[in-house]
N, C-alpha and C positions, 0 to 999 in steps of 0.2 A: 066492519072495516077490516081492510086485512091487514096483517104484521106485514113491516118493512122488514126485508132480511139485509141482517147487518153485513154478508158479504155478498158481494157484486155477482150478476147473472154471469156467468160465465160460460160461451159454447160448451157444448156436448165435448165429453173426449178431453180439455183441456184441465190441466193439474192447477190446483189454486196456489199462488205463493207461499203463503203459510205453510202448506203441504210440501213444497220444496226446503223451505228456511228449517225445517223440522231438525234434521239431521246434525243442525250446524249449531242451534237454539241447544242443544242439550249435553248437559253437563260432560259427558264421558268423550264429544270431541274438544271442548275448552279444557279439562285435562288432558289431554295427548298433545294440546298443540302448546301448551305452557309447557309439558315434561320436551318435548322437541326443542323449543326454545331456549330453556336451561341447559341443555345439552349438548348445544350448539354452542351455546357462550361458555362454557366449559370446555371446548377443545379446542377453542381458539383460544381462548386465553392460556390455557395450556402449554399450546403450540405456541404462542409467543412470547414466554417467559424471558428467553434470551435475548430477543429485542429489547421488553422493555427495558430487561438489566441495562442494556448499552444506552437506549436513551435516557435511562437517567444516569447512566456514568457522566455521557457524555454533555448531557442536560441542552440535550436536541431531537428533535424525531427524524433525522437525516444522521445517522452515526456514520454510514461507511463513509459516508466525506471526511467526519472527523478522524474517522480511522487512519485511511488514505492519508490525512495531512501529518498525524503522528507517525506514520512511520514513513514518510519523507522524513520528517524532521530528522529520526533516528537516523537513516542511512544518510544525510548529508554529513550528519556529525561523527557518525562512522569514517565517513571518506574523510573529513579534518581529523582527522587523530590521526590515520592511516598515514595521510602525506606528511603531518607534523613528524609523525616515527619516520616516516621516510627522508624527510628532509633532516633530522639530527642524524642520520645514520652517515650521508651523505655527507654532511660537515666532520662525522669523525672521521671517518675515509681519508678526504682531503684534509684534514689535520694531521691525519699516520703518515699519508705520502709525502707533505712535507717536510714532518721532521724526518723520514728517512733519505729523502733530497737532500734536506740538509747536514745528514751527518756522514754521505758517502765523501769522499775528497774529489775535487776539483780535477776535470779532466786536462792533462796538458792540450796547448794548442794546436792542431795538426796545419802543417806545412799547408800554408794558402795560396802560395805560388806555382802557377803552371796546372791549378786545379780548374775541371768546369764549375758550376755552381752545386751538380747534381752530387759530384763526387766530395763537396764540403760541406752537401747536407747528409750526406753519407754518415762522412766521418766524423760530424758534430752529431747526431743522433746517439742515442743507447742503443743496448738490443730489445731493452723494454716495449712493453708498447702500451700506450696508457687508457685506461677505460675512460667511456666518457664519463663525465662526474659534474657534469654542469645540472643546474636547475630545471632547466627547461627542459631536460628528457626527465623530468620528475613527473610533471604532465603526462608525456607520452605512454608513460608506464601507469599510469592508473587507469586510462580509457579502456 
């Protein structure tokens, strides 16, 4: 009788599997593609130390949002202090000017008879001329 041979007739000329898988089967490419792999995870993880730091500061995997929203926060609250100083500054202002209104003397009356209206705003004015000091250019100045 004759032996069965345990691998398949194969044409003339053609390589058998076994003969292909050889190279891949043996130990010295399962070491280079383990030391490849380690190595790989070792410079990414490397490379993103600073990430993780943030995501877990921030205890999210989306930080720059978080970022983004703390420093709005910051600069909004920057701008409130900004205008609160600006706004006390304003009230001292208009607290000086009126006690110095108030402690110049009373201008006599000037002759209103046979005046046009322009000539008695003339004459009722100072030579001063007064800055604006309302609130609403408090706005205008911080845009």
């Amino acid at each position: 009788m004759e032996q069965k041979n345990s691998k398949p007739n194969l044409e003339s000329g053609a390589i058998h599997p076994d003969e292909l898988m050889r190279n891949v089967s043996d130990s010295r490419m399962g070491n280079a593609l383990m030391i490849a792999i380690i190595v790989h995870v070792v410079l990414v993880g490397a490379t993103s130390i600073g990430f993780i730091a943030q995501c877990v500061q921030y205890g999210t995997l989306y930080p720059k949002q978080a970022i983004k929203v703390e420093r709005e926060e910051k600069a909004a609250a920057a701008k409130a202090a900004k205008t609160a100083e600006l706004r006390e500054a304003m009230k001292q202002k208009q607290a000086a000017a009126e006690a110095a209104a108030a402690s110049q003397p009373a201008r006599p009356a000037a002759n209103v008879r046979g005046q046009s209206a322009i000539e008695r705003a003339v004459t009722e004015t100072s030579d001063e001329r007064p800055e604006d000091a309302s609130l609403d250019s408090l706005d205008d100045m911080l845009r």
